[in-house]
C-alpha positions as CSV (number, residue, x, y, z in Angstrom):
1,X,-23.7,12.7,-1.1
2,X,-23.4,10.3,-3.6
3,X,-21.3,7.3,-4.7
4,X,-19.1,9.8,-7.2
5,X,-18.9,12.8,-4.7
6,X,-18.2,10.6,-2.2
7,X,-15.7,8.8,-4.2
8,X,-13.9,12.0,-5.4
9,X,-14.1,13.4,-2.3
10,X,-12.2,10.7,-0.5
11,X,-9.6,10.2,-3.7
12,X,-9.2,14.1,-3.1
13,X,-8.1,13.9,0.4
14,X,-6.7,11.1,0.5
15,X,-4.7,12.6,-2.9
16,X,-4.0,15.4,-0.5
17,X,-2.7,14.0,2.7
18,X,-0.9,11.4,0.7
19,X,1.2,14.7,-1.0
20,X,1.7,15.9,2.6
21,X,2.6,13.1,4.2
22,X,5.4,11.8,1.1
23,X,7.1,15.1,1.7
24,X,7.1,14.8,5.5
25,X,8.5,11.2,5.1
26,X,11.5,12.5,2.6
27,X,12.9,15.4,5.1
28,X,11.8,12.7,7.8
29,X,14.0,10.1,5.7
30,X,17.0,12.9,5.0
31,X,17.3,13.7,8.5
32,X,17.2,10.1,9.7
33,X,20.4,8.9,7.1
34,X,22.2,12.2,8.4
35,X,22.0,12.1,11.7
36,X,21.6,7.7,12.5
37,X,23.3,6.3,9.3
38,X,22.4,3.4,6.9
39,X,22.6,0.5,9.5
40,X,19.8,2.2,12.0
41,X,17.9,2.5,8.1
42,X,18.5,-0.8,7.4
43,X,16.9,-1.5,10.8
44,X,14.2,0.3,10.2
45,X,13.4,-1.3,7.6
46,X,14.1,-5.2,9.0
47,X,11.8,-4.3,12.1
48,X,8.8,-2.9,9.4
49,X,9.3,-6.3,7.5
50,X,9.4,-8.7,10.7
51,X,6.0,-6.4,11.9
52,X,4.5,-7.4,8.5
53,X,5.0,-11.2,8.7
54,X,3.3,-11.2,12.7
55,X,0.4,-9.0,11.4
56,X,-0.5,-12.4,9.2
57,X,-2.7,-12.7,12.8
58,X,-4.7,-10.5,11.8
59,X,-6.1,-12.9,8.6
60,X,-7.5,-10.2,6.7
61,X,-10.4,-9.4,8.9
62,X,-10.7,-6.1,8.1
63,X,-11.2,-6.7,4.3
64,X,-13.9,-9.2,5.4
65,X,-15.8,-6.7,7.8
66,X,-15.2,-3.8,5.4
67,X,-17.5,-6.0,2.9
68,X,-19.8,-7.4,5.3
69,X,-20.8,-3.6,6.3
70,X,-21.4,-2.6,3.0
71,X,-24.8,-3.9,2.2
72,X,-26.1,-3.2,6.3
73,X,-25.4,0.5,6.0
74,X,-26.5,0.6,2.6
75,X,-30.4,-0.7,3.9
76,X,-29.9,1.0,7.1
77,X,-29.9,-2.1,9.5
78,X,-28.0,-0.5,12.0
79,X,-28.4,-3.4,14.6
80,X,-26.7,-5.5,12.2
81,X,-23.8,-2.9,11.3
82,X,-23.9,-3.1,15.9
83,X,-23.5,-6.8,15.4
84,X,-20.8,-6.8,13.3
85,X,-18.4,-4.1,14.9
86,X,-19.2,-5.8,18.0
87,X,-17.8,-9.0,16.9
88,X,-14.8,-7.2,14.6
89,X,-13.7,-5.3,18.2
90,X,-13.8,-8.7,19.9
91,X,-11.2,-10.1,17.5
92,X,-9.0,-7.2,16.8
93,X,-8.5,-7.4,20.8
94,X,-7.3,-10.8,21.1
95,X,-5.4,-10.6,17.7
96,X,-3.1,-7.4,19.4
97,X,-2.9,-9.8,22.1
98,X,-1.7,-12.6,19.6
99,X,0.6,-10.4,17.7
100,X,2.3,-8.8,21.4
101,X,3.0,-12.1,22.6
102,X,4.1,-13.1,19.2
103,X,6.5,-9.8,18.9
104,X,8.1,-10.6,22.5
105,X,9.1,-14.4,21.0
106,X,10.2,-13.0,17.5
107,X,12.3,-10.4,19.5
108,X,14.6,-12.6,20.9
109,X,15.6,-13.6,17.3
110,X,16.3,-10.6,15.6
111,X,20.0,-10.5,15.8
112,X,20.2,-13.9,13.9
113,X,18.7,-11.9,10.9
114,X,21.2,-9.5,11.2
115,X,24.7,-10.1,9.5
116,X,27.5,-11.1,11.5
117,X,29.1,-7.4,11.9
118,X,26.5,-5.0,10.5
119,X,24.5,-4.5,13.7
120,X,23.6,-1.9,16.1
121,X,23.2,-1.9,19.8
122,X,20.3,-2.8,21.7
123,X,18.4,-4.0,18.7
124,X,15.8,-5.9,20.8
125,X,14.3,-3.2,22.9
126,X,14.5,-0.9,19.4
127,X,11.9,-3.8,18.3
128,X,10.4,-3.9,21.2
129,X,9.3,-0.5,20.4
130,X,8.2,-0.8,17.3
131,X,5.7,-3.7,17.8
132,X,4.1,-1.6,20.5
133,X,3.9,1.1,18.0
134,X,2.3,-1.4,15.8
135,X,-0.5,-3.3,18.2
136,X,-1.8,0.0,19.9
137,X,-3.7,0.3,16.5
138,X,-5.7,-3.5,16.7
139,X,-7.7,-1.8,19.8
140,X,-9.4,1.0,17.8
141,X,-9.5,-0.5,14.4
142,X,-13.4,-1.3,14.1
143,X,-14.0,2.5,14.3
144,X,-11.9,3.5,11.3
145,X,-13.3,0.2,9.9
146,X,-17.3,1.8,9.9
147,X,-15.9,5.2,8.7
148,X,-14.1,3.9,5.7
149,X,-17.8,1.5,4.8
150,X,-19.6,4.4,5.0
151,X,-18.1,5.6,2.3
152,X,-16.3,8.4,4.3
153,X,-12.6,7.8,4.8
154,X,-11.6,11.1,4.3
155,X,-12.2,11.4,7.9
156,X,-9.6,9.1,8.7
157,X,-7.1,10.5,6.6
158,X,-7.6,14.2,7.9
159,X,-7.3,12.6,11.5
160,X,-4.2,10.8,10.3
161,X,-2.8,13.6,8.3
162,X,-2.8,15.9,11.9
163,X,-1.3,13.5,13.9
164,X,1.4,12.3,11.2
165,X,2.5,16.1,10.7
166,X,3.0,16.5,14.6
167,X,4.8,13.2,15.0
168,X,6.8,13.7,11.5
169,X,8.1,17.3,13.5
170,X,8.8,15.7,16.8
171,X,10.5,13.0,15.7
172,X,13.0,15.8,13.5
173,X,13.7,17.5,16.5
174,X,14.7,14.8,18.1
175,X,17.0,13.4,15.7
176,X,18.6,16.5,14.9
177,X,18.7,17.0,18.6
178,X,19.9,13.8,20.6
179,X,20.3,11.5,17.5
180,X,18.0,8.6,19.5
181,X,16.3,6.3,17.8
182,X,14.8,5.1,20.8
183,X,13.3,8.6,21.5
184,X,11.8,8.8,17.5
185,X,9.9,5.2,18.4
186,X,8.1,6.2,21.6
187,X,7.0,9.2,20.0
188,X,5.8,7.1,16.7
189,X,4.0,5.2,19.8
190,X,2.6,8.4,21.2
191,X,1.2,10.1,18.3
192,X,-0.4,6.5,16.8
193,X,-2.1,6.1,19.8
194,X,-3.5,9.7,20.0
195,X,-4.5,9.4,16.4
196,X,-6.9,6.2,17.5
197,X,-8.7,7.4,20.7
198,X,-9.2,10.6,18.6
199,X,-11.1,8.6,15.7
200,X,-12.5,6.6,18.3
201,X,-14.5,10.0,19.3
202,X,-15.4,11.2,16.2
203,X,-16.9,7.8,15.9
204,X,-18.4,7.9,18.8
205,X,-20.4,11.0,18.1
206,X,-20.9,10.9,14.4
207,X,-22.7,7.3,14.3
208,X,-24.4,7.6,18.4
209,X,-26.2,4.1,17.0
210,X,-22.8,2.8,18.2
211,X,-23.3,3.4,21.9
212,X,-26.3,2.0,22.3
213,X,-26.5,-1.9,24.2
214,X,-27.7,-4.5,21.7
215,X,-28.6,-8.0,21.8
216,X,-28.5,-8.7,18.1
217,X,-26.0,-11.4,17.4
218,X,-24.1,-11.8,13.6
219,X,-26.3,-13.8,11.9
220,X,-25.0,-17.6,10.7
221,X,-24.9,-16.0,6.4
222,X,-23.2,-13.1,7.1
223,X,-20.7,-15.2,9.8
224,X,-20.1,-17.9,7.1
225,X,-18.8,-14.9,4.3
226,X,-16.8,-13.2,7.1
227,X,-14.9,-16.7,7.3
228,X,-14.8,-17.8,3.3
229,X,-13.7,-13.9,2.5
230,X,-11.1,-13.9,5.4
231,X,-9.3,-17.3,4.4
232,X,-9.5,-15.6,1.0
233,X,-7.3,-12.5,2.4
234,X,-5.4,-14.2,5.1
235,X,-3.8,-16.3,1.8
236,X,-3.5,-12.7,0.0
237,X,-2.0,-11.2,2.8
238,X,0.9,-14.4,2.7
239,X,1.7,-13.4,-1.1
240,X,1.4,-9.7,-0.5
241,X,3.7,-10.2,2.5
242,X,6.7,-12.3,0.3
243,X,6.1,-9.9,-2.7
244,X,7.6,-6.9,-0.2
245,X,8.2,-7.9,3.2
246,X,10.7,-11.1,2.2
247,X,12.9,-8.3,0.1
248,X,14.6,-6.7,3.4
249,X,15.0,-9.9,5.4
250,X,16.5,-11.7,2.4
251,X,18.8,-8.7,2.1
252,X,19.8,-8.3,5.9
253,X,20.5,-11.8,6.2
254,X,22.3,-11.9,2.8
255,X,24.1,-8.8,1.8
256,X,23.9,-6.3,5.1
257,X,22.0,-3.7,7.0
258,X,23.7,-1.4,4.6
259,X,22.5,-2.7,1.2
260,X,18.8,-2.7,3.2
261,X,19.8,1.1,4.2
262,X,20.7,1.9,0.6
263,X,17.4,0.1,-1.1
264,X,15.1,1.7,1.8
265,X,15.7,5.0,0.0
266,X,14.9,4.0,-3.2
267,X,11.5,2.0,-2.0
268,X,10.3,5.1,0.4
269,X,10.4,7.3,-3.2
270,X,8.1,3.8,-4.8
271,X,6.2,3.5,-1.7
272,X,5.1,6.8,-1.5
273,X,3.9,6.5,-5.0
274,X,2.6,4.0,-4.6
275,X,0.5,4.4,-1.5
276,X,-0.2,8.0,-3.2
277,X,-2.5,5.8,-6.0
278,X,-2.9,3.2,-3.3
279,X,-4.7,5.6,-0.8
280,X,-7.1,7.2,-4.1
281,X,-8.2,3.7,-4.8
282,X,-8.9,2.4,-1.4
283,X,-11.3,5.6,-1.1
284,X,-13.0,4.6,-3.8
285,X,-13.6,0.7,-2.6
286,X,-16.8,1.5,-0.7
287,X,-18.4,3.1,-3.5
288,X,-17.3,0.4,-5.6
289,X,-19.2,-2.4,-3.4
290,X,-22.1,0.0,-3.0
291,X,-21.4,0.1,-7.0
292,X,-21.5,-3.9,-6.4
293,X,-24.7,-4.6,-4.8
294,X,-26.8,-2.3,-7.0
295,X,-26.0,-2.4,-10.7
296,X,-25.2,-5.3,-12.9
297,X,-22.5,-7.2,-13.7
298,X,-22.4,-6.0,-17.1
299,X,-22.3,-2.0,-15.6
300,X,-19.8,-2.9,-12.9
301,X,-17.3,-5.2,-15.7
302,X,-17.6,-1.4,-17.9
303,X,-16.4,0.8,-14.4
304,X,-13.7,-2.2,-14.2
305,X,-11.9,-1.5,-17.5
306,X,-12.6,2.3,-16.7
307,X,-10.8,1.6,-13.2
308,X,-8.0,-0.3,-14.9
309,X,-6.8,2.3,-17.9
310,X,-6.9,5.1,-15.3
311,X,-5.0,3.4,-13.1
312,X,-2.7,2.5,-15.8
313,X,-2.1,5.7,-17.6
314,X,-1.4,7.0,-13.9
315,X,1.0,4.0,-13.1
316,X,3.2,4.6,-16.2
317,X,3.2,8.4,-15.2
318,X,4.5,7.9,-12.4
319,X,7.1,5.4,-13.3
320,X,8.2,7.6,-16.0
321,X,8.7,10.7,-13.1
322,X,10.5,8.3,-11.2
323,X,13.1,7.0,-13.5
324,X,13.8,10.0,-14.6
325,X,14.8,12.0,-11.2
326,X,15.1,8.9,-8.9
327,X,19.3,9.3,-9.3
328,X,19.6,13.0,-8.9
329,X,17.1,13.0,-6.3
330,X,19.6,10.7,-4.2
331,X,22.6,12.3,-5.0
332,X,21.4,15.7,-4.0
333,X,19.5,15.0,-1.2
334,X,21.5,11.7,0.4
335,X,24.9,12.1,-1.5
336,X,26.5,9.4,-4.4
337,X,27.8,7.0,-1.8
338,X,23.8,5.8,-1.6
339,X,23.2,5.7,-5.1
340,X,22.4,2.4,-6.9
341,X,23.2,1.1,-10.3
342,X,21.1,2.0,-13.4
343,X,20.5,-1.7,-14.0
344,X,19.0,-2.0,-10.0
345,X,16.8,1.5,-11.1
346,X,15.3,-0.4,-13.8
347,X,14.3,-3.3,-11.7
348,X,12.8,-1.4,-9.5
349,X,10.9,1.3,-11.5
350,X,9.6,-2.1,-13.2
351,X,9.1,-3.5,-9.9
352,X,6.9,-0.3,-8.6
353,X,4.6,-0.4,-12.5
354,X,3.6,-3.8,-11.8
355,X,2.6,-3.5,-8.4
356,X,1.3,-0.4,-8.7
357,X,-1.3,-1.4,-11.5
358,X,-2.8,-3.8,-9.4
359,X,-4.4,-1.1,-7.5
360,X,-7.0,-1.6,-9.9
361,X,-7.5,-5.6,-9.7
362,X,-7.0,-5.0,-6.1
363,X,-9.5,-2.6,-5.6
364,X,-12.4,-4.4,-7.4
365,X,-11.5,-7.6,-5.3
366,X,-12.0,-5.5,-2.4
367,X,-15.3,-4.4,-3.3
368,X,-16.5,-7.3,-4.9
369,X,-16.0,-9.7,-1.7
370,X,-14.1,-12.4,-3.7
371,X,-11.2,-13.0,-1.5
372,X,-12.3,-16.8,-0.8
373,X,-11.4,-17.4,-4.7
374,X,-7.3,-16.1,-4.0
375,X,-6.6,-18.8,-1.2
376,X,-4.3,-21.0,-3.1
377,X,-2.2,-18.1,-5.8
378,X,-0.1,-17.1,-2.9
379,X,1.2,-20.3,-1.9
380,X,2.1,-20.2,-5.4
381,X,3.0,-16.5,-5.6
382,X,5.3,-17.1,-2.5
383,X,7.0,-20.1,-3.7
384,X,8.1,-18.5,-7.2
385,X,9.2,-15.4,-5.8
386,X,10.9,-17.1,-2.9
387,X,12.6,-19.6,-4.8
388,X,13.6,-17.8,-7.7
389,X,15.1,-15.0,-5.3
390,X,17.2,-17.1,-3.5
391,X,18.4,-19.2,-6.6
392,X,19.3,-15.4,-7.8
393,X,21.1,-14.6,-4.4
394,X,22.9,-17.9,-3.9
395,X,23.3,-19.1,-7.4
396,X,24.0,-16.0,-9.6
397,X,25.3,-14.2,-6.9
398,X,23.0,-11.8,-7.9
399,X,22.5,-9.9,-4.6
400,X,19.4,-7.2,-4.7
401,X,19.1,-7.6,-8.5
402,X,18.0,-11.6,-7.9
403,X,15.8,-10.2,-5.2
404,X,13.9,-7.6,-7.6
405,X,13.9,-10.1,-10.3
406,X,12.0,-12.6,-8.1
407,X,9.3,-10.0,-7.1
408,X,8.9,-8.9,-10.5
409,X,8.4,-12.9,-11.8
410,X,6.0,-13.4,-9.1
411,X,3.9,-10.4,-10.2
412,X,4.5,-11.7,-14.1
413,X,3.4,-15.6,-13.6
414,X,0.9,-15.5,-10.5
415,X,-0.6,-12.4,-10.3
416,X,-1.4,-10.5,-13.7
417,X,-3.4,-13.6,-14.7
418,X,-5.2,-15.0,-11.4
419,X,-6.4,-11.5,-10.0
420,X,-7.8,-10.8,-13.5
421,X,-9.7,-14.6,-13.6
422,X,-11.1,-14.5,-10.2
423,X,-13.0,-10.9,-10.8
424,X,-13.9,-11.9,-13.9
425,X,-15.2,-15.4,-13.6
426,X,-16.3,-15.2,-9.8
427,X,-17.1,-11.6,-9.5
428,X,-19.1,-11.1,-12.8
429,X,-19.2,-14.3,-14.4
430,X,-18.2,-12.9,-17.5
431,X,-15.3,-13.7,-19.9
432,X,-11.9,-12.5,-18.9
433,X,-10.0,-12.7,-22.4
434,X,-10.4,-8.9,-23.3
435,X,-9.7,-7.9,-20.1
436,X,-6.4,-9.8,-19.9
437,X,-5.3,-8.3,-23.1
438,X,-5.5,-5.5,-21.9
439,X,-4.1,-5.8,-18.4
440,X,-1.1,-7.5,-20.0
441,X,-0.5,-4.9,-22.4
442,X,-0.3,-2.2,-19.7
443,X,2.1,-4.2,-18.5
444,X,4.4,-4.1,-21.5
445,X,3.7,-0.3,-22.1
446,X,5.6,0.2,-18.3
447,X,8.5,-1.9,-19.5
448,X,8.9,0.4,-22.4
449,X,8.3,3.3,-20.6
450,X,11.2,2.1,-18.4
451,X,13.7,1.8,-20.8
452,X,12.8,4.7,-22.8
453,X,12.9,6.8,-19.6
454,X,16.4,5.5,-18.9
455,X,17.8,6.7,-22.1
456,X,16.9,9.6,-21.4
457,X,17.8,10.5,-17.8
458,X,21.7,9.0,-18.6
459,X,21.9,11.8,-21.3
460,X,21.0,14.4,-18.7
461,X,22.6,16.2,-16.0
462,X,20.5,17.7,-12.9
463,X,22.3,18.8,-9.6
464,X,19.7,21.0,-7.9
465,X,16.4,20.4,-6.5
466,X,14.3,22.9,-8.6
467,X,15.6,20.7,-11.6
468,X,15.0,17.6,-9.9
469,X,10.6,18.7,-9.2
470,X,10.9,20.1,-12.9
471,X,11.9,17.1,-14.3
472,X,9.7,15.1,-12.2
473,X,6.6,17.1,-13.1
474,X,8.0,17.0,-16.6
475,X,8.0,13.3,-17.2
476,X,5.2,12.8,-15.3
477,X,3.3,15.9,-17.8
478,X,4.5,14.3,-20.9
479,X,4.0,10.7,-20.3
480,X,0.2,11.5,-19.2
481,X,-0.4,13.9,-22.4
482,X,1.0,11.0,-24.6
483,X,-0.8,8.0,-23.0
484,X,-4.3,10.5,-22.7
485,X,-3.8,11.1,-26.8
486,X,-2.8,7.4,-27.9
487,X,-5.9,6.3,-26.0
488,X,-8.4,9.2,-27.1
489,X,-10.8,6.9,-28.8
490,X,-11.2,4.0,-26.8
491,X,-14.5,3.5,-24.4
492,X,-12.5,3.7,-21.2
493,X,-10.9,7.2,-22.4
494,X,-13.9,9.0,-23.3
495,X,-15.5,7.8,-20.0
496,X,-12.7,9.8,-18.1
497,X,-13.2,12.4,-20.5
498,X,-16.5,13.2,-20.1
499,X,-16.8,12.9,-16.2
500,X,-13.9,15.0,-15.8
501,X,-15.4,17.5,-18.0
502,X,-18.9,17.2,-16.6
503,X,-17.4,17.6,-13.0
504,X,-15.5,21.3,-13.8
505,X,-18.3,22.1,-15.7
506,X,-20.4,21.8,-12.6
507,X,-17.8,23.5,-10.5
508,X,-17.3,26.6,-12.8
């Protein structure tokens, strides 16, 4: 199979399970707010942020040994892909370790995040749950790690997919049931953990190679990239972390659980999205650093531009489909008292475009290896978006509009521009200028899409959820059709033209 089937394969079903998944997590979501309320949302959503901030143990690794593997499996030295998962498994134990013993500390401070009076009960062992919920996965992650390299992640995501559906149903029936949040953690617990020994078999007897004893050590090069690439992430991870996990705690601590329960709605809709182009492009990183250590840098800047106006015309799709039935959606499904402003909307469709299109810069970092070149833009990208957030908050009394707006200005100054230079410069040592352009004016084509689209959702009324998918589908239709026409003629269109056609002519 190669690099484009295995590509489109992987996008497919990851595509796929993503679509599954988003509508599980929405009935999931419905019956959670019904049956728990906002504050056990808004907890939800602290304990998910907290997790993010001790999984900075981890350092990137994965990224690191995701590249490393790349150019072993491509030559077929599996000794050195044994050498390598050997010495991945070793760290991912004692980082669960780490991150445990980390958890148990950080748990004996969660209520001081909490705003005086907007609590719930037994908050520490609820957290207690969710970080063992969280650590079981460090113990299996160097099998998932040689699937993905290998170019075949959609075996992950079908495992995942199977578990997710089964825990997504238990954990239902037990809200509906006995209204327990306690009970809907151990069973998150139960599930991840049956997901990983599964995967950990399939490994087992898809790659044998595995099982076998071998005295092969990492060698000193591939050792010394492994440490330059996870420095690199470890400081990614730090921005990535501030850009989304900061937003909650900020919030908790500032305005209440309940604002946190009402925004958690809002960003399930934009992470699902999210993660829906997020999972299509991280099945396509492998083929990309095959892509990487066989053609030139000339061929791979071309796919880069192709990469970044697909992801673009797909970005401003989606932001279009959201804005347009993000409010009904709400009202029909959670009622009006959780519905936000239109001015908070706007910040956060904005909010999802930009982060969303760097699924594109993101992805070719991955693939490239050029993590070492990021290590200082999130010291800066956390101290603009942390700073100008809480001069928002305590200044402007802005409250979750001067969070948003600090997210957003951290994505504006730090990351449009540094991303874009460091694959450019380091990755193909080419000029970035055109590039940039462009990458800047996708950027400007989502902030008119935003505003355009909330024109015209105030002048409409929806209150059912056939209208609501319709409208959705309709935004999404017409923004694609527009964006596909106005961009007919460039390079990076008739590329996607011409593969799509050549793929359904090969299938008819």
């Amino acid at each position: 199979m190669g690099r484009l089937n295995n590509s489109i394969t992987n996008s497919a079903v990851a595509i796929g399970a993503q679509i599954i998944t988003m509508v599980l997590q929405f009935v999931l979501q419905i019956t959670f707010a019904t049956h728990l309320g906002e504050k056990y949302l808004g907890a939800n959503g602290l304990f998910v942020n907290v997790l993010g901030y001790l999984a900075l143990v981890e350092l990137g690794l994965g990224f690191a040994i995701s590249f490393a593997l790349y150019k072993p499996l491509a030559n077929k030295e599996y000794d050195k892909v044994k050498s390598i998962l050997s010495f991945y498994k070793k760290m991912y134990i004692l980082i669960g370790m780490v991150i445990f013993a980390s958890g148990l500390i950080v748990m004996q401070f969660i209520p001081f995040l909490i705003k005086e009076g907007t609590g719930i009960p037994n908050v520490k062992f609820m957290f207690f749950l969710y970080l063992v919920s969280s650590v079981v996965t460090y113990f299996f992650a160097h099998f998932q790690s040689l699937i993905i390299a290998d170019q075949k992640s959609y075996i992950t995501m079908i495992n995942q997919l199977i578990f997710k559906v089964f825990q997504s149903c238990a954990q239902i029936y037990v809200l509906m049931n006995f209204q327990s949040y306690e009970l809907y953690l151990i069973i998150m617990i139960l599930c991840g953990l049956g997901a990983n020994l599964n995967v950990a078999r399939i490994v087992r007897n898809k790659y044998p190679f595995i099982i076998e004893k071998s005295n092969h050590k990492i060698d000193k090069e591939t050792l010394v990239d492994i440490k330059k690439n996870v420095v690199g992430t470890f400081s990614g991870k730090i921005g990535s972390l501030v850009v989304t996990s900061t937003d909650n705690i900020l919030i908790s601590k500032f305005i209440g659980l309940g604002m946190v329960g009402l925004y958690s709605n809002y960003a399930l809709i934009t992470a699902a999205l999210t993660t829906l182009l997020g999972q299509a492009m991280n099945s396509t990183v492998a083929s990309f650093g095959n892509f990487a250590v066989t053609e030139s840098k000339n061929k791979q800047s071309a796919m880069y531009e192709v990469l970044m106006c697909f992801v673009s015309v797909i970005t401003i799709s989606e932001t279009v489909a959201f804005v347009l039935a993000v409010q009904p959606f709400i009202t029909v499904f959670f009622g009006g008292d959780f519905v936000l402003s239109r001015t908070l909307v706007c910040l956060i469709a904005i909010n999802f475009g930009f982060g969303s299109l760097r699924s594109a810069p993101l992805t070719q970092i991955s693939a490239l290896g050029v993590f070492w070149h990021l290590k200082y833009k999130s010291i800066v990208e956390a101290g603009i978006n942390l700073a100008i957030s809480l001069i928002m908050i305590m200044a402007f009394k802005m409250g979750l509009a001067g969070v948003l707006i600090g997210t957003i200005c951290s994505n504006v100054f730090v990351n449009l521009s540094w991303e874009t230079m460091v694959i450019f410069r380091h990755g193909f040592k080419l000029s970035v200028r055109r590039a940039l352009m462009k990458y800047i004016g996708y950027h400007a084509l989502v902030v008119g899409a935003v505003l355009i689209s909330l024109k015209v959702a105030a002048s409409l009324q929806v209150d059912s959820v056939v209208m609501i998918v319709l409208l959705a589908i309709a935004g999404f239709t017409t923004s694609l059709s527009l964006l596909t026409v106005a961009m007919f003629n460039t390079k990076e269109m008739k590329f996607i033209r011409d593969r799509v056609l050549s793929i359904v002519g090969a299938t008819s």
